[in-house]
Backbone as JSON Lines, residues from 0, in Angstrom:
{"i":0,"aa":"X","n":[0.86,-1.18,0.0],"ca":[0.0,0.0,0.0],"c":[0.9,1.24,0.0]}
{"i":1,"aa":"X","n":[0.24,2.39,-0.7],"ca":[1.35,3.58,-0.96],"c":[0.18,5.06,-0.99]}
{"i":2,"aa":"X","n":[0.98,5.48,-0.34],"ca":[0.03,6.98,-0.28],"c":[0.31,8.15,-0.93]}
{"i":3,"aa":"X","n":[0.33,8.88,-1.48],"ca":[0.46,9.63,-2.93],"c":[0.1,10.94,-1.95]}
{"i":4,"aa":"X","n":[0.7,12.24,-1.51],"ca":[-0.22,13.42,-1.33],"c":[-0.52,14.34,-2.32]}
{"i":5,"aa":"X","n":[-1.3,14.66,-2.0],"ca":[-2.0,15.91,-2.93],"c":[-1.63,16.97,-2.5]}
{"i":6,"aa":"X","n":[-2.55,18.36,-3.32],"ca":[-1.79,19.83,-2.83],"c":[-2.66,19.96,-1.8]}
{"i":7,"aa":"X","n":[-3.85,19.14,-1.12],"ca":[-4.35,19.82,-0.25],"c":[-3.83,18.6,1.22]}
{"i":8,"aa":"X","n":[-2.76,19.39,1.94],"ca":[-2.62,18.45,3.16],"c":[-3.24,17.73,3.54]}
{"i":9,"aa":"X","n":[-3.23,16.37,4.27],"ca":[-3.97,15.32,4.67],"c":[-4.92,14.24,3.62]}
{"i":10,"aa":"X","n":[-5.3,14.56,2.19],"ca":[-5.76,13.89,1.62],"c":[-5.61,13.42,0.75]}
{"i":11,"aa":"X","n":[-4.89,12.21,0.51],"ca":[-3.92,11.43,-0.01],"c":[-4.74,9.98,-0.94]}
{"i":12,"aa":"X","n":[-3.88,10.1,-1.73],"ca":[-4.39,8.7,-2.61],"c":[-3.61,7.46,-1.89]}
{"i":13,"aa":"X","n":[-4.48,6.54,-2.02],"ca":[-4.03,5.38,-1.51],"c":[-4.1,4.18,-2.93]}
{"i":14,"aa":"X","n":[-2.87,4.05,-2.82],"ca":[-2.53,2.72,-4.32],"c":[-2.26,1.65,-3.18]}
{"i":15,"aa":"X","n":[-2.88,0.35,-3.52],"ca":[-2.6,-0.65,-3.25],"c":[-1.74,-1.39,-4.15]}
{"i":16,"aa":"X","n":[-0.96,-2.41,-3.59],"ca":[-0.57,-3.47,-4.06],"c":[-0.86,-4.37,-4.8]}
{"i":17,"aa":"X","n":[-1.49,-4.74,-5.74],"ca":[-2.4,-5.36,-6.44],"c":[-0.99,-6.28,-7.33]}
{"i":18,"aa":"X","n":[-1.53,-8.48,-7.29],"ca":[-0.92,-9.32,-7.31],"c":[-1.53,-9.5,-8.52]}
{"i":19,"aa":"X","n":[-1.3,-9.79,-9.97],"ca":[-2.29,-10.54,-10.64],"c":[-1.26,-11.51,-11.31]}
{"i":20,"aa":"X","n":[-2.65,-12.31,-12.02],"ca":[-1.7,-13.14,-13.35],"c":[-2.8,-13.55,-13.68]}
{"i":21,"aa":"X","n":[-2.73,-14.88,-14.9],"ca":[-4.24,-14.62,-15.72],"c":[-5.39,-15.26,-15.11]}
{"i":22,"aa":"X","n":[-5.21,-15.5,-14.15],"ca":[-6.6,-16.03,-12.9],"c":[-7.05,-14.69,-12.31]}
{"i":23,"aa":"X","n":[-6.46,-14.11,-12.23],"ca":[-7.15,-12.57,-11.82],"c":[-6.29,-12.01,-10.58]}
{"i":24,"aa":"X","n":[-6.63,-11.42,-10.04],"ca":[-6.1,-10.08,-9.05],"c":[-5.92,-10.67,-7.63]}
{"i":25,"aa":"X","n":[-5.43,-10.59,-6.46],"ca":[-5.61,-10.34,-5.53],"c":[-5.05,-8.95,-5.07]}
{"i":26,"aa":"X","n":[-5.83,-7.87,-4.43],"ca":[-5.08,-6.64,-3.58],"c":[-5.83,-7.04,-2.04]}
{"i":27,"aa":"X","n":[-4.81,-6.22,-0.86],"ca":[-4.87,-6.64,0.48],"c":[-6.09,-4.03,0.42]}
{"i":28,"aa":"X","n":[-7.66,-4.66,0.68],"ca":[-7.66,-3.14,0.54],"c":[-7.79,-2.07,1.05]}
{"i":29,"aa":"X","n":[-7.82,-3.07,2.61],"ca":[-7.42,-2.27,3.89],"c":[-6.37,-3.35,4.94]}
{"i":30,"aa":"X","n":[-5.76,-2.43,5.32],"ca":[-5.03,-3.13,6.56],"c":[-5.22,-1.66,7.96]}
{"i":31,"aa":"X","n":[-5.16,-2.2,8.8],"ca":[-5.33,-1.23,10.17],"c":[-3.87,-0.1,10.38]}
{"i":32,"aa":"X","n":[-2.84,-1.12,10.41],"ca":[-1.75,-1.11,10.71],"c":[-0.83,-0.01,9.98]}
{"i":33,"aa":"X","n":[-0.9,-1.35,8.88],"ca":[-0.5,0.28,7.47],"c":[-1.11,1.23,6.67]}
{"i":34,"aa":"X","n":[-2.41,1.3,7.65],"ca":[-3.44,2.53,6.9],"c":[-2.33,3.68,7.53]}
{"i":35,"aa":"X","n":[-2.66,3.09,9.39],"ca":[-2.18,4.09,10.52],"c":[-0.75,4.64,9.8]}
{"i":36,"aa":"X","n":[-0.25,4.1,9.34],"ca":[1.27,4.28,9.47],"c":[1.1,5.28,8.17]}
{"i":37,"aa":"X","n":[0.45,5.37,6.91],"ca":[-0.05,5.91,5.72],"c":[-0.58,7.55,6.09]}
{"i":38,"aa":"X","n":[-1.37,7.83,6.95],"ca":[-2.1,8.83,7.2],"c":[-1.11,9.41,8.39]}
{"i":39,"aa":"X","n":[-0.44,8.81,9.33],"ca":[0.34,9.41,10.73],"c":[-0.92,8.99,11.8]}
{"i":40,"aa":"X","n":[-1.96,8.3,11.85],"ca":[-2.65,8.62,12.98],"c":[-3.38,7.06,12.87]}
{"i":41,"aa":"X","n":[-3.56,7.05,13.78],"ca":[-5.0,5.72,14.19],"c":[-6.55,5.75,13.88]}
{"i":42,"aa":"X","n":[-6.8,5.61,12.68],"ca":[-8.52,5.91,13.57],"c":[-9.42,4.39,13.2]}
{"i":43,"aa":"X","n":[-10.54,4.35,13.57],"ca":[-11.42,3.73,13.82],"c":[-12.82,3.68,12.99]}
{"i":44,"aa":"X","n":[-12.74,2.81,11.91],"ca":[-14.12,2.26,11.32],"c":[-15.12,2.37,11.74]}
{"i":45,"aa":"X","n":[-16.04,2.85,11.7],"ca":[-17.44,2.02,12.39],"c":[-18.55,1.8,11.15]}
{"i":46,"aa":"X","n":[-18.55,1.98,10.44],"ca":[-19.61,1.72,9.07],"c":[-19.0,1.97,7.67]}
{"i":47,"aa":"X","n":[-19.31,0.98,6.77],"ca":[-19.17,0.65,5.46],"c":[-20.52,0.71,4.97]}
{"i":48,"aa":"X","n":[-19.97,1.45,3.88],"ca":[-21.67,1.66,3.23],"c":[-20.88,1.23,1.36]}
{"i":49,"aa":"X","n":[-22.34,1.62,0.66],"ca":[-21.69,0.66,-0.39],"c":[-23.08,1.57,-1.27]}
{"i":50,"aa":"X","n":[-23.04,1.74,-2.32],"ca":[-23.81,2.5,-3.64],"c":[-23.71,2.22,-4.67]}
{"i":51,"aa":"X","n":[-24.63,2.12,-5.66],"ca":[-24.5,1.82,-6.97],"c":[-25.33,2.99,-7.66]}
{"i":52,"aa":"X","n":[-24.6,3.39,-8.62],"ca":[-25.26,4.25,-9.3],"c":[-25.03,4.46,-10.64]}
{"i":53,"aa":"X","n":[-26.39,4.97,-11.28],"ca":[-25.99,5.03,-13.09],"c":[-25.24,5.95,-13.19]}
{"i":54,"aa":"X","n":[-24.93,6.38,-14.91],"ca":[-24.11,6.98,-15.75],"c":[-24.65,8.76,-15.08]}
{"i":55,"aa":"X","n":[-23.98,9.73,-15.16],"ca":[-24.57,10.83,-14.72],"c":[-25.21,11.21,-13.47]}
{"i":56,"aa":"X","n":[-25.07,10.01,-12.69],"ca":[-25.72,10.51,-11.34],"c":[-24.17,10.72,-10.58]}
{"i":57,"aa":"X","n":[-24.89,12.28,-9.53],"ca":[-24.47,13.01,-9.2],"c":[-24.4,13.2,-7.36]}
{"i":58,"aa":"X","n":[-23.42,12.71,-6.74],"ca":[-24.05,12.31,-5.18],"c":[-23.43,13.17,-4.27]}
{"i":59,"aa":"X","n":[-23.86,14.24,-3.43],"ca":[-23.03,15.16,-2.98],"c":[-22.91,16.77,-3.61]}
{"i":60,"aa":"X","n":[-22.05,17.73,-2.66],"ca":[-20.94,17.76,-1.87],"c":[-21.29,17.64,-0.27]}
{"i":61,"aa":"X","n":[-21.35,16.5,0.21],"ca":[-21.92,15.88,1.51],"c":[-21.0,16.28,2.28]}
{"i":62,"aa":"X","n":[-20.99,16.55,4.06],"ca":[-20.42,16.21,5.01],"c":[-21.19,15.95,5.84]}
{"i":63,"aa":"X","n":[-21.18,16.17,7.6],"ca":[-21.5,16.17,8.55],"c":[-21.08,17.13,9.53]}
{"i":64,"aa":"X","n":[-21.56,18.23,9.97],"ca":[-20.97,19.44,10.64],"c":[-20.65,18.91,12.16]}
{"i":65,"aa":"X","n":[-21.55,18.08,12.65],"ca":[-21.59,17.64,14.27],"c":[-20.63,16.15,13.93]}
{"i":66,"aa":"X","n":[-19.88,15.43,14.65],"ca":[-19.68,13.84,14.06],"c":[-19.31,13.7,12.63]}
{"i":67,"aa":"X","n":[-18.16,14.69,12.41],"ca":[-17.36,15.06,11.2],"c":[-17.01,13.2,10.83]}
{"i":68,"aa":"X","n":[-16.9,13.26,9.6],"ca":[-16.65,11.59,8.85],"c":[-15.47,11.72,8.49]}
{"i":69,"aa":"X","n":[-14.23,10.88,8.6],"ca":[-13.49,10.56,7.65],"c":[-13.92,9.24,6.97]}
{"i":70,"aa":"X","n":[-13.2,9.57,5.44],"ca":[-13.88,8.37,4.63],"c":[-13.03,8.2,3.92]}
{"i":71,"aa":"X","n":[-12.89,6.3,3.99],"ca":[-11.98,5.97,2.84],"c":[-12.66,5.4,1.67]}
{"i":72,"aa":"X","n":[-12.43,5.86,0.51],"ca":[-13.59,5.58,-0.5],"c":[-12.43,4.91,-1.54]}
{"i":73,"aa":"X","n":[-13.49,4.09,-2.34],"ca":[-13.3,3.54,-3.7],"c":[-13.97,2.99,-4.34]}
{"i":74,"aa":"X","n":[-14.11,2.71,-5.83],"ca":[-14.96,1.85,-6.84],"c":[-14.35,0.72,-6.79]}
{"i":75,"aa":"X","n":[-15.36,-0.2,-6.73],"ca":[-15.51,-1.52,-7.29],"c":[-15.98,-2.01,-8.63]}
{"i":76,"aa":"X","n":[-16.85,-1.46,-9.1],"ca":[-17.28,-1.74,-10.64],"c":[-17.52,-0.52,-11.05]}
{"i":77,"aa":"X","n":[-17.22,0.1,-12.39],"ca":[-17.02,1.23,-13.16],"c":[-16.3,2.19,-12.39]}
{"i":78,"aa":"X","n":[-16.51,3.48,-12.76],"ca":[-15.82,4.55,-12.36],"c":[-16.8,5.76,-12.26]}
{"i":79,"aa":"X","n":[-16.23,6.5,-11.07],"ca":[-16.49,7.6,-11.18],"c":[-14.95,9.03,-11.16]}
{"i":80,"aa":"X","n":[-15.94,9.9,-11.19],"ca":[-14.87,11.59,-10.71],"c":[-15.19,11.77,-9.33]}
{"i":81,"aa":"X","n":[-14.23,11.81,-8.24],"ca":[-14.56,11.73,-7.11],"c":[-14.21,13.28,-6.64]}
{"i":82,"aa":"X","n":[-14.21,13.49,-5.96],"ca":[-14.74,15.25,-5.56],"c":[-14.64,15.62,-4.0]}
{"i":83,"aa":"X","n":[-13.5,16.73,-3.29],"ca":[-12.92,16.9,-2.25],"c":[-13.4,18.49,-1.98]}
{"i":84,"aa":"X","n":[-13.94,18.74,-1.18],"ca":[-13.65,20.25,-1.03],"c":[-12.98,20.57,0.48]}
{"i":85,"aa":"X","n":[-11.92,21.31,0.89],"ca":[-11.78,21.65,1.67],"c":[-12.45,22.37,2.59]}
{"i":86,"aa":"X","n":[-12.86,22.42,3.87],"ca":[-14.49,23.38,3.92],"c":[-13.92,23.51,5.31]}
{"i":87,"aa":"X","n":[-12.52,23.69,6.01],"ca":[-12.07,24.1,7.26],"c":[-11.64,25.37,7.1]}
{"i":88,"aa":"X","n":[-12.09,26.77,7.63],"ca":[-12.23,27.98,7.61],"c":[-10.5,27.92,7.99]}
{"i":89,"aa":"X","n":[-9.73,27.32,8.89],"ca":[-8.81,27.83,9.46],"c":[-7.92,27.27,8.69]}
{"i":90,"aa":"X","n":[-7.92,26.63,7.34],"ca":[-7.09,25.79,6.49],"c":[-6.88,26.81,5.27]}
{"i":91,"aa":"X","n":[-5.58,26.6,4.79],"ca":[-4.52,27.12,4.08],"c":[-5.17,27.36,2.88]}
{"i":92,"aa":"X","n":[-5.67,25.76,2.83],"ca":[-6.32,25.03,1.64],"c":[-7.75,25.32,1.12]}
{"i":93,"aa":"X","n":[-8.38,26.38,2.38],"ca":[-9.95,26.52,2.24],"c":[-10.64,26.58,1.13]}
{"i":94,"aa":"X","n":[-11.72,26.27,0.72],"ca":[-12.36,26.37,-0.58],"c":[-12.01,25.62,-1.37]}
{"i":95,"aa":"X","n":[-10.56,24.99,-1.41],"ca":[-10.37,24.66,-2.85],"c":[-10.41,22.97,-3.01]}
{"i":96,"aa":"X","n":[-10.43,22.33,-4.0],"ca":[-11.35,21.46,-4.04],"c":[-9.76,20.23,-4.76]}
{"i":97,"aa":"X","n":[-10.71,18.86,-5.01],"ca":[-9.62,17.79,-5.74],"c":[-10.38,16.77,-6.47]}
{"i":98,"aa":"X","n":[-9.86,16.54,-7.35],"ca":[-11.05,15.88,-8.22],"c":[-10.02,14.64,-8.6]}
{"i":99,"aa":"X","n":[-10.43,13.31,-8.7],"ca":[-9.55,12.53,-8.85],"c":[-10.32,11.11,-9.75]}
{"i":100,"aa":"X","n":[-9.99,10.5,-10.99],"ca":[-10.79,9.46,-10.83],"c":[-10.53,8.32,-10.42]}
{"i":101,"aa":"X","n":[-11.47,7.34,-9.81],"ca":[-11.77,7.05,-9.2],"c":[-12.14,5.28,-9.97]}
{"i":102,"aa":"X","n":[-11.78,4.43,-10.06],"ca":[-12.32,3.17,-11.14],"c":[-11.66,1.93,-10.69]}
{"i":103,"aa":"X","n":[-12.71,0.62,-11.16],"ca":[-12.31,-0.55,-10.45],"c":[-10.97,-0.86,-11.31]}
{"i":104,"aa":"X","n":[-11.06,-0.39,-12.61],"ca":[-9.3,-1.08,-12.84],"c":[-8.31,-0.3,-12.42]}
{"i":105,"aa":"X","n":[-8.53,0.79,-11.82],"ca":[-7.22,1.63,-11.47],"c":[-7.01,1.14,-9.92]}
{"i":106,"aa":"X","n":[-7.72,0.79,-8.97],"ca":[-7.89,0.23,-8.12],"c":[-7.71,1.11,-6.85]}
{"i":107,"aa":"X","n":[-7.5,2.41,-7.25],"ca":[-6.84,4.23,-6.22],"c":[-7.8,3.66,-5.24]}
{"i":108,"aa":"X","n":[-7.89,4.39,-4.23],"ca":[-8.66,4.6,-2.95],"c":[-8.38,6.23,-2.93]}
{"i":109,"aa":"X","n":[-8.9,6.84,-2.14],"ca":[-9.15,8.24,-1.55],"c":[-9.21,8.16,-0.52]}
{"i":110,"aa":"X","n":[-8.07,8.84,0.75],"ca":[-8.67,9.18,1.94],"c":[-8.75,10.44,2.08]}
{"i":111,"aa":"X","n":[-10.35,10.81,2.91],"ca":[-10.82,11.95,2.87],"c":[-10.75,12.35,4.2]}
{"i":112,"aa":"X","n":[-10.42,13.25,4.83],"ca":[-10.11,13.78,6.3],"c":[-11.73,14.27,6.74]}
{"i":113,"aa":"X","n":[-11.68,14.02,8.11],"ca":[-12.89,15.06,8.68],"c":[-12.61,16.58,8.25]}
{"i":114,"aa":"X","n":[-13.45,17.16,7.57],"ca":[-12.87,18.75,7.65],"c":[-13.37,18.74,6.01]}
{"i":115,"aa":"X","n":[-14.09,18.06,5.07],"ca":[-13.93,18.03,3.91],"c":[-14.86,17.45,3.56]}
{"i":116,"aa":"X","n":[-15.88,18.44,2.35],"ca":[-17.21,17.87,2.37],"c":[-16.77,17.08,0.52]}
{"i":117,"aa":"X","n":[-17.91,15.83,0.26],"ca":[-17.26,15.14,-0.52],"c":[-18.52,14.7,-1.72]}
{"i":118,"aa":"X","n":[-18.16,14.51,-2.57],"ca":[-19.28,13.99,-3.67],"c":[-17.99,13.05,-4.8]}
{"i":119,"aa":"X","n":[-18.88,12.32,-5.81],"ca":[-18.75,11.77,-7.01],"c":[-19.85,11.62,-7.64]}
{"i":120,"aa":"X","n":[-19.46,11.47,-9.04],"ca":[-20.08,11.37,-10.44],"c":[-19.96,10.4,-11.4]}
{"i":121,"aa":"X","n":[-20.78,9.69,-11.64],"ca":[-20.42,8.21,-12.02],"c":[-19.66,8.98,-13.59]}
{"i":122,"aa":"X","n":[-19.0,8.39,-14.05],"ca":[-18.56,8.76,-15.62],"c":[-18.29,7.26,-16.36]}
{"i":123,"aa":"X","n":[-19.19,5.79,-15.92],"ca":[-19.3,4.64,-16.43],"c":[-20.68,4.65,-16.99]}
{"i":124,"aa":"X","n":[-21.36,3.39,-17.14],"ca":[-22.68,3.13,-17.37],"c":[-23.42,2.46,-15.81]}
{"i":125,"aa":"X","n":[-22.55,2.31,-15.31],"ca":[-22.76,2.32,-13.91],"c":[-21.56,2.24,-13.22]}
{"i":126,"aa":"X","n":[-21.52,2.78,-11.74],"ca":[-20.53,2.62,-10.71],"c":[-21.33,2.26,-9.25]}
{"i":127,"aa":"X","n":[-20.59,0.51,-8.71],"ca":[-20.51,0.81,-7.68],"c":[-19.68,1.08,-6.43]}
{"i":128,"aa":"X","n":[-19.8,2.15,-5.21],"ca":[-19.04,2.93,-4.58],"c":[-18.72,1.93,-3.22]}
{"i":129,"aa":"X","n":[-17.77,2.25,-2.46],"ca":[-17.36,1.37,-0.87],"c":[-16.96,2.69,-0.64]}
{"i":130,"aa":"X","n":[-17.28,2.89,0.84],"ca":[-16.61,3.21,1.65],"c":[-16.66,3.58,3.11]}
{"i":131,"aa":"X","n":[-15.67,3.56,3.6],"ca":[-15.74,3.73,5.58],"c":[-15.85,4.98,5.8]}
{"i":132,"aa":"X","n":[-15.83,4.95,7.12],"ca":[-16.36,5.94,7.85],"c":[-15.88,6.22,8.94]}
{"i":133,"aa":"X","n":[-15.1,6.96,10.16],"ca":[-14.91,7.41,11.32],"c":[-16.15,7.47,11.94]}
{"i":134,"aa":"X","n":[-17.03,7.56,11.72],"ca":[-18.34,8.16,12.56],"c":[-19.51,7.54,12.21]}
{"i":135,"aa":"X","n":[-20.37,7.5,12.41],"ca":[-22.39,6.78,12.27],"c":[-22.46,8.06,11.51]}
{"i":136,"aa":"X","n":[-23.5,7.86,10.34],"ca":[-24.27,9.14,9.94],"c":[-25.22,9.07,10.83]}
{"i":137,"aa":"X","n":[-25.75,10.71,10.66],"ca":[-26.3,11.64,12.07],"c":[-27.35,12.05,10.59]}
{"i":138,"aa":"X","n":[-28.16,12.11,10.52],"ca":[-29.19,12.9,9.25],"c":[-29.58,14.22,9.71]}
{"i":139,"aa":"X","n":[-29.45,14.37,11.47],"ca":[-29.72,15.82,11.66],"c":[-28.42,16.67,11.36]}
{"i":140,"aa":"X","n":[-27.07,16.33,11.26],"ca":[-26.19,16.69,10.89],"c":[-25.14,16.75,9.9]}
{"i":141,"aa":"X","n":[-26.13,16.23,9.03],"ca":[-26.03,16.07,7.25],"c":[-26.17,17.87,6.91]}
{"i":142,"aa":"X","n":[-25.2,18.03,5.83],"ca":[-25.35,19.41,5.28],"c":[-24.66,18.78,3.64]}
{"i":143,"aa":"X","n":[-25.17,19.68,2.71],"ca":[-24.6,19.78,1.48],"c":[-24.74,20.85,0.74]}
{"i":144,"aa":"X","n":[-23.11,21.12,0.31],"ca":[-22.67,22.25,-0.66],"c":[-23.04,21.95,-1.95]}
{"i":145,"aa":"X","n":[-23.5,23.15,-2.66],"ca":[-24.2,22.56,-4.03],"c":[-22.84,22.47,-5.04]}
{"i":146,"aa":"X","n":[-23.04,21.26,-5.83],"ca":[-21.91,20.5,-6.64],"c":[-21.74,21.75,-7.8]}
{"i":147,"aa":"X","n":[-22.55,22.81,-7.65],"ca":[-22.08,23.62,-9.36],"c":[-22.11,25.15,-8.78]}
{"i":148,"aa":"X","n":[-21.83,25.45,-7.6],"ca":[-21.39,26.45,-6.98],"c":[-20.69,27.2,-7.5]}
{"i":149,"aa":"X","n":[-20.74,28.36,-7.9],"ca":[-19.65,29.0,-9.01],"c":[-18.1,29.36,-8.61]}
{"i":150,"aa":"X","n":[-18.36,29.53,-7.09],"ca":[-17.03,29.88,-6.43],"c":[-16.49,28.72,-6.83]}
{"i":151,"aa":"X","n":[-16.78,27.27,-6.45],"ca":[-15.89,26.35,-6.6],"c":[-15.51,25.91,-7.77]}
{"i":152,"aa":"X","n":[-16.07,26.21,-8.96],"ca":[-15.72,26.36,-10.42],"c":[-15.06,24.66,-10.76]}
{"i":153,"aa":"X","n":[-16.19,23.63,-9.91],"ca":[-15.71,22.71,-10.27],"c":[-16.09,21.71,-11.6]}
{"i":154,"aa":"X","n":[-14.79,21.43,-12.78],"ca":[-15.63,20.68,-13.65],"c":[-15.61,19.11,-13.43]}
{"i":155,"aa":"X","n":[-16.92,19.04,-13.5],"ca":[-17.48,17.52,-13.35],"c":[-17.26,16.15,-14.56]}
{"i":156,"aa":"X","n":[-17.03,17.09,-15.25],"ca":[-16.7,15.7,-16.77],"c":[-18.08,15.39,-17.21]}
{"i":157,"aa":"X","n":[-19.04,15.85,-16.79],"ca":[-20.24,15.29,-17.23],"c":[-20.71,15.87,-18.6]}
{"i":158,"aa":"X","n":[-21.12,15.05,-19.24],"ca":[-21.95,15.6,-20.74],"c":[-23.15,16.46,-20.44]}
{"i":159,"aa":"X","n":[-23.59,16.11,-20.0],"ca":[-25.31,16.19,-19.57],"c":[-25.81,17.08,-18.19]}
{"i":160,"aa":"X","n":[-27.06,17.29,-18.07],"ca":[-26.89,17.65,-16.79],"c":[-27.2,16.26,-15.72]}
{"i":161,"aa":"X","n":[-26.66,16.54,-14.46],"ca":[-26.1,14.84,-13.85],"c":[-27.76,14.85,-13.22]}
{"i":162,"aa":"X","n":[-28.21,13.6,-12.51],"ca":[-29.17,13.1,-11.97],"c":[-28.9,13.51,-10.31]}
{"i":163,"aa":"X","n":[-29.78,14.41,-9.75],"ca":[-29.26,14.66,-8.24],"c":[-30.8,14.25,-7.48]}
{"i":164,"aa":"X","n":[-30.13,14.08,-6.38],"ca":[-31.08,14.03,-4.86],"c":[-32.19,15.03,-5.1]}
{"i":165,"aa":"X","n":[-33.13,15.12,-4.14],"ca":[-33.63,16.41,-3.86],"c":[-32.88,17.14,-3.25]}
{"i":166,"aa":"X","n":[-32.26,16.39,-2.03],"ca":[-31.23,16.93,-1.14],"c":[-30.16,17.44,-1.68]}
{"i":167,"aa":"X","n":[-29.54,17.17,-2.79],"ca":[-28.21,17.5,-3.36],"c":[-28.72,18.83,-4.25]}
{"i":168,"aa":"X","n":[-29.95,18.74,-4.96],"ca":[-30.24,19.6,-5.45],"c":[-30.57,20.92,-4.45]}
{"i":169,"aa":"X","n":[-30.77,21.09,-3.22],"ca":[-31.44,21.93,-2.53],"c":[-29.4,22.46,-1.86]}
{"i":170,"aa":"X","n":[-28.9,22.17,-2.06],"ca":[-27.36,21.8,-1.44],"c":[-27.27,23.9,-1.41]}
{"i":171,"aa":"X","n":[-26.5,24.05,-0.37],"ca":[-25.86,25.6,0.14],"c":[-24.79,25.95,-1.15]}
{"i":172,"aa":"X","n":[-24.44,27.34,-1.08],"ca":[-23.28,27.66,-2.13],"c":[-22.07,27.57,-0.37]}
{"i":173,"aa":"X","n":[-20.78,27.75,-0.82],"ca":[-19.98,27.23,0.15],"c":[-20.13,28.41,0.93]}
{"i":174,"aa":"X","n":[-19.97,29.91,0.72],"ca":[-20.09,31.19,1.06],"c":[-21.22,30.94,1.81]}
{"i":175,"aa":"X","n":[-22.63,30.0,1.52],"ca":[-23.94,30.39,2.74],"c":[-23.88,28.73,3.42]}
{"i":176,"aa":"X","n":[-22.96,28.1,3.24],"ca":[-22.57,26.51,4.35],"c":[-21.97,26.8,5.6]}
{"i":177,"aa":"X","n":[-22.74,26.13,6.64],"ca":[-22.11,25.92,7.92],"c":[-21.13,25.17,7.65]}
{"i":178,"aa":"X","n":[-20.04,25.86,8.2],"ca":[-18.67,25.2,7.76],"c":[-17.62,24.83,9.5]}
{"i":179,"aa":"X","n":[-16.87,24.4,9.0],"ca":[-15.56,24.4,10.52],"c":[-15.32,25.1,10.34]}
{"i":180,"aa":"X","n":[-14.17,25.33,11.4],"ca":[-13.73,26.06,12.07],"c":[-12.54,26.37,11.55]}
């Protein structure tokens, strides 16, 4: 396992090790030990959640303001554009965002820090998503930044316009989001 940083501190690509030959693959796609040692710190799982979604659907820019999430994310079947915003007022990095893709043959992971609200965009005919969690979702402490916010001037790769939530559609610009600290 190998951790790649990005320009925004703390949120790092994670490449696994991946064994193949013509029987197929084995990768190891979490370990505890050498996550800890990957990130500098320890933390603690408590829920795996898992999504499938069509071509153009659009999920996020999600966090949790109370019971902040870190999340380690990745695809298992197709791909998406996975999507970072920095949203800690007291960070260097504030506002600005990371877009990375995200696909079962590339096999990347994303770790996403508490402090950082997060979305993807399928860009397959379908993708489905994994990933952990530091924390239980809280639904009273669900918030979302809207994905086409002009400050964040983020491009999505999408042809079309994408398929959203009600919730994603109703999503804050980052300027009117309860944000950290």
């Amino acid at each position: 396992m190998n951790a790649i940083p990005t320009a925004i501190p703390g949120l790092l690509i994670i490449e696994p090790k991946v064994f193949g030959d013509d029987r197929g693959f084995f990768f190891e796609s979490f370990n505890r030990r050498k996550f800890a040692g990957l990130i500098g710190r320890d933390v603690d799982f408590v829920q795996d959640n898992h999504s499938r979604s069509a071509k153009n659907v659009l999920r996020g820019l999600h966090y949790q303001i109370r019971h902040p999430q870190g999340k380690l994310v990745r695809v298992v079947q197709g791909a998406v554009l996975d999507v970072t915003v920095d949203i800690r007022r007291s960070s260097p990095t504030f506002g600005q965002h990371f877009a990375l893709e995200l696909s079962a043959e590339n096999k990347r992971m994303l770790w996403v820090p508490e402090g950082f609200a997060h979305g993807f965009a399928v860009i397959s005919d379908t993708a489905e998503f994994l990933y952990k969690t530091t924390d239980y979702w809280f639904p009273e402490h669900e918030r979302c930044i809207r994905w086409n916010d002009p400050a964040l001037a983020i491009d999505w790769k999408l042809q079309t316009a994408p398929a959203l939530s009600g919730k994603d559609a109703l999503g804050k610009t980052l300027a009117g989001a309860e944000l950290f600290a």
